[in-house]
C-alpha positions in Angstrom: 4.3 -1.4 -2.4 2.8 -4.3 -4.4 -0.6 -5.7 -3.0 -1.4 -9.0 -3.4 -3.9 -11.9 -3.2 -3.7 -15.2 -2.7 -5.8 -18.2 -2.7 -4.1 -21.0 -0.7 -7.0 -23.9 -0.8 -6.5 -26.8 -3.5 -2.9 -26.9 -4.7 -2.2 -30.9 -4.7 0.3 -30.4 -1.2 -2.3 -28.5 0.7 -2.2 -25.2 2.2 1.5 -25.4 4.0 3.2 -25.4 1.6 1.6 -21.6 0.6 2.2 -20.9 4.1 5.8 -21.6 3.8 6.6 -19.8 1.0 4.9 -16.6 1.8 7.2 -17.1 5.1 10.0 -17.4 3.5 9.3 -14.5 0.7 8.4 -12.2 3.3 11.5 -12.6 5.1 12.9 -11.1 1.8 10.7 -9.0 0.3 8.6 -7.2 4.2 7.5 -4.2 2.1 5.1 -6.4 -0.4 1.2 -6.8 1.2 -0.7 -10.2 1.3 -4.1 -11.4 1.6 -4.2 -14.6 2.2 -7.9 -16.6 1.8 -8.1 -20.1 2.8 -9.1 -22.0 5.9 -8.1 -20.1 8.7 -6.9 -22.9 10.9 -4.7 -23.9 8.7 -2.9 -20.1 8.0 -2.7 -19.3 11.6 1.6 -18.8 11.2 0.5 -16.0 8.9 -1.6 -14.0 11.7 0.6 -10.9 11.9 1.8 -11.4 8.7 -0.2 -11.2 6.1 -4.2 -10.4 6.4 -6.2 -13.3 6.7 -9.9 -14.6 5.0 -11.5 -17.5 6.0 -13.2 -19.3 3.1 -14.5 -23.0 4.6 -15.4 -24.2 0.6 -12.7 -25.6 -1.7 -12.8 -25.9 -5.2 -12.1 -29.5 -6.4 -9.6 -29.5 -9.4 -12.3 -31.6 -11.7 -15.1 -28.8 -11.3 -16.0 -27.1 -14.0 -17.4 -23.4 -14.3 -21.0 -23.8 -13.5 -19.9 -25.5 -10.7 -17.2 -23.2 -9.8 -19.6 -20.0 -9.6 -22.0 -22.3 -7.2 -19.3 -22.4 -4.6 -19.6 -18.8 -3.7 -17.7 -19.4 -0.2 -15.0 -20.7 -1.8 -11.4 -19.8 -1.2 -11.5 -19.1 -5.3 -14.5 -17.3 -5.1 -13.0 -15.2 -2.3 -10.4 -13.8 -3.5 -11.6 -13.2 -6.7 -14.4 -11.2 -5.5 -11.7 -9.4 -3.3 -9.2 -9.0 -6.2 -12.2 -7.1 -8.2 -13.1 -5.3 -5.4 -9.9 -4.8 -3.4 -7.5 -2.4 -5.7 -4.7 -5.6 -6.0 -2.1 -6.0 -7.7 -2.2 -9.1 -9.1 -4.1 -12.5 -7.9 -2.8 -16.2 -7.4 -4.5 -19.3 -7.2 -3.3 -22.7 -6.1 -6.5 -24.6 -7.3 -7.9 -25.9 -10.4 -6.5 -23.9 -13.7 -10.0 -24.5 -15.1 -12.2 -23.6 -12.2 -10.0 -20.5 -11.9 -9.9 -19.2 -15.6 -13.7 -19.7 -16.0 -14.3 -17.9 -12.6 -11.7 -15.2 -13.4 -13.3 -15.2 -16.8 -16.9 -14.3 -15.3 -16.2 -12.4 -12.5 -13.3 -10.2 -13.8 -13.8 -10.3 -17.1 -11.5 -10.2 -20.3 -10.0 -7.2 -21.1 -11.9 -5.1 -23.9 -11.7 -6.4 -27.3 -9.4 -9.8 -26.2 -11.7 -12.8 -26.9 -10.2 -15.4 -25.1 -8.0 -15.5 -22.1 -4.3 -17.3 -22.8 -2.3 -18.8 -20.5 1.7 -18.5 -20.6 4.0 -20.8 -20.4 8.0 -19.3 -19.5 10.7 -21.6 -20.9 14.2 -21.7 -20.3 16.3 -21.5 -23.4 20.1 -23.2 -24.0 20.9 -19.2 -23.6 21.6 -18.6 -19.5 18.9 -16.3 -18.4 16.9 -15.9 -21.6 13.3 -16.9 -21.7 11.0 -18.0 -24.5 7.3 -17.6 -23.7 4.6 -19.9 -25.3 0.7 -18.5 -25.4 -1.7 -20.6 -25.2 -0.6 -23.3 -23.3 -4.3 -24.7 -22.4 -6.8 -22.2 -21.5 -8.7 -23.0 -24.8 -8.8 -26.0 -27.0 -9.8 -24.5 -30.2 -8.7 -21.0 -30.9 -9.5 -18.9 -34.0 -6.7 -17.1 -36.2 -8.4 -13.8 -34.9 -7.7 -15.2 -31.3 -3.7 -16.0 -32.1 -3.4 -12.6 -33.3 -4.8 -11.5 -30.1 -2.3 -14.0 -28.4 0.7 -12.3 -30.3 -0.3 -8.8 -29.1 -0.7 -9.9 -25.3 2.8 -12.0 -25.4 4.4 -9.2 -26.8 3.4 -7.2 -24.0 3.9 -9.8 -21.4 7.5 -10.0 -22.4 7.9 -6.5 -23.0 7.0 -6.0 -19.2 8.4 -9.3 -17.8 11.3 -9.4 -19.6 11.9 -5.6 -20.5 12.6 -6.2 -24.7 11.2 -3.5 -26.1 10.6 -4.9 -29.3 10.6 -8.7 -28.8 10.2 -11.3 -32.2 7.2 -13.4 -32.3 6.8 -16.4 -34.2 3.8 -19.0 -34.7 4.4 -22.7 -33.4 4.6 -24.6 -36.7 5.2 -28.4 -38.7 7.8 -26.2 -40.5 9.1 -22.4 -41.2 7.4 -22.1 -44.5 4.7 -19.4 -44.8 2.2 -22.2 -46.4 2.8 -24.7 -43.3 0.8 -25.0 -40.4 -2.7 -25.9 -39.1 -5.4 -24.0 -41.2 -5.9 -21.6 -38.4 -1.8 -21.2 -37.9 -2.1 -20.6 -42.0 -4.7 -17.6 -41.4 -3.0 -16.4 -38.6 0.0 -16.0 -40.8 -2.0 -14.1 -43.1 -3.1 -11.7 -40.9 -0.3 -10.7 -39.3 1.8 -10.2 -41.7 -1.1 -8.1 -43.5 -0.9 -6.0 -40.4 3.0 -6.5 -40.5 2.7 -7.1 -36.9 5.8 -5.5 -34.9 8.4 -8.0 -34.1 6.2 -10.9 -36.5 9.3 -13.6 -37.8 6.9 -16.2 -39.1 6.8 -19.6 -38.0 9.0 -22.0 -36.1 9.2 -25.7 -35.4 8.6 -27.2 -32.0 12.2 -28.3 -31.9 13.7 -25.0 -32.0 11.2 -22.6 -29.5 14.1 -23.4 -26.7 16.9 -22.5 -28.9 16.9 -18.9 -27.5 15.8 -17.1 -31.0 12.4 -16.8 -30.0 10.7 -14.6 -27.6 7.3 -15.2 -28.4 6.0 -18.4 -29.5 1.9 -18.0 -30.6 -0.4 -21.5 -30.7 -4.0 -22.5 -29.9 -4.5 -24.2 -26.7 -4.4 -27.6 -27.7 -1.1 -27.5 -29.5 0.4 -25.4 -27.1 -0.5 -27.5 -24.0 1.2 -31.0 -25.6 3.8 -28.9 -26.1 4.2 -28.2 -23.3 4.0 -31.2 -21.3 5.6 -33.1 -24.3 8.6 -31.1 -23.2 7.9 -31.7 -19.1 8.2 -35.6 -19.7 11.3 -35.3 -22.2 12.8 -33.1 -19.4 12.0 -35.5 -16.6 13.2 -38.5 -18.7 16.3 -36.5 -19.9 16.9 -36.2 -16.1 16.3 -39.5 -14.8 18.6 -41.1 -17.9 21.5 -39.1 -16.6 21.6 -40.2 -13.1 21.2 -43.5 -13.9 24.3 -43.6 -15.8 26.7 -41.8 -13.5 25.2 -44.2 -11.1 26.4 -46.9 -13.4 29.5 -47.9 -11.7 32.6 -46.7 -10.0 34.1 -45.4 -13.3 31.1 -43.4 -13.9 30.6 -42.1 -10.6 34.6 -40.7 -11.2 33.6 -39.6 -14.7 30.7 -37.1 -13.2 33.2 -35.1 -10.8 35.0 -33.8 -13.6 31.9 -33.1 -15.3 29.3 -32.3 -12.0 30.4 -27.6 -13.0 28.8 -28.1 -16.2 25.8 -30.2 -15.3 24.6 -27.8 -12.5 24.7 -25.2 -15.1 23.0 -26.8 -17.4 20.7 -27.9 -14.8 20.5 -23.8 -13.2 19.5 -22.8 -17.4 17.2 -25.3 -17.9 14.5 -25.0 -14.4 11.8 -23.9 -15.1 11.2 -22.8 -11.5 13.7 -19.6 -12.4 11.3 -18.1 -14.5 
């Protein structure tokens, strides 16, 4: 039975939406276990549920990590503490990414020998049901070529696990394929793993093709990876919003998307990101 925890304070639609979903999930799933810390007037639907903390403090989503640690009865605190403490599974958070990597960062602490903590990003590929995962999409915003190395080793894990491939491909996010392109970091990360011809290790690939489905792992530094990424949430969006304006164009239009409506919910079923 999984065992997990979950803060429920500072996601940007309040606590009942968390509520909700647990809810819902648990109608599915009865055998997983939640703790659920947050202000207890607002989880009361989960009494019976799930086992409730009360935690009165809530990190903002500007604080940083001094800040962070200060709020000690903080629903982010909480559970962290609990989560070190409490034999868990695995932990959630609904608050600040930054309040909650620094926090997780000091109280938990990285695994031995990682440097810096990475935070993945699951993709949808044009391939139905195949994922590309980018690492790091923002923890950091400078990361050193010993650090991307790192990054390849935990994403080819991560998918490994996730995504059961035993021996998934990784690549480097690059301004071209050639081994001499590249940031200077992305250059000495290329040197290093293919000194340690790092299992799986195809070199580098351009932003254009990490959703084309060849890539499982796609290895960056922070700042790169995290305008990737929400480089590719506003194309998305604007993709989206382009389409239904022109089926709403006129009559002819609105005709032209019932013959057409099959193959746009697939498209639109491959390309949420919510599925991952």
């Amino acid at each position: 039975m999984s065992k997990l925890i979950i803060d429920a304070m500072g996601g940007d639609k309040g606590s009942q939406i968390v509520v909700d979903a647990l809810i819902s999930y648990l109608g599915k799933y009865p055998e997983t276990s939640f703790t659920v810390v947050g202000k207890k007037e607002e989880l009361v639907a989960l009494e019976g549920k799930c086992a409730v903390v009360d935690a009165r403090d809530v990190v903002p989503m500007e604080a940083g990590a001094i800040e962070a640690m200060r709020m000690k009865e903080s629903s982010m605190y909480k559970a962290l503490v609990l989560y070190k403490d409490g034999g868990y599974d695995g932990i959630a958070s609904c608050g600040s990414t930054g309040a909650f990597l620094s926090l997780a960062t000091l109280i938990l602490k990285n695994i031995p020998g990682i440097k810096r903590a990475a935070l993945v990003a699951p993709f949808p590929t044009r391939i139905k049901n195949k994922y590309v995962i980018l690492l790091d999409a923002g923890a950091s915003n400078e990361n050193s070529p010993e650090e991307m190395v790192q990054f390849a080793l935990m994403g080819r894990y991560y998918y490994q696990a996730v995504y059961d491939k035993e021996n998934p491909n990784v690549q480097l996010l690059s301004n071209g394929t050639e081994e001499h392109k590249g940031s200077p970091n992305g250059q000495v990360a290329y040197k290093l793993l293919k000194e340690k011809n790092f299992p799986g290790f195809k070199g580098n690939i351009e932003a254009r093709e990490v959703c084309s489905g060849e890539a499982d792992v796609v290895v960056s530094d922070g700042y790169t990876g995290n305008i990737f990424v929400k480089s590719s949430e506003g194309m998305a969006k604007t993709i989206g919003s382009m389409m239904k304006s022109t089926f709403k164009k006129n009559i002819f239009t609105k005709i032209g998307y019932l013959f057409v409506k099959s193959g746009i919910k697939q498209m639109s079923e491959t390309m949420d990101y919510r599925s991952t």
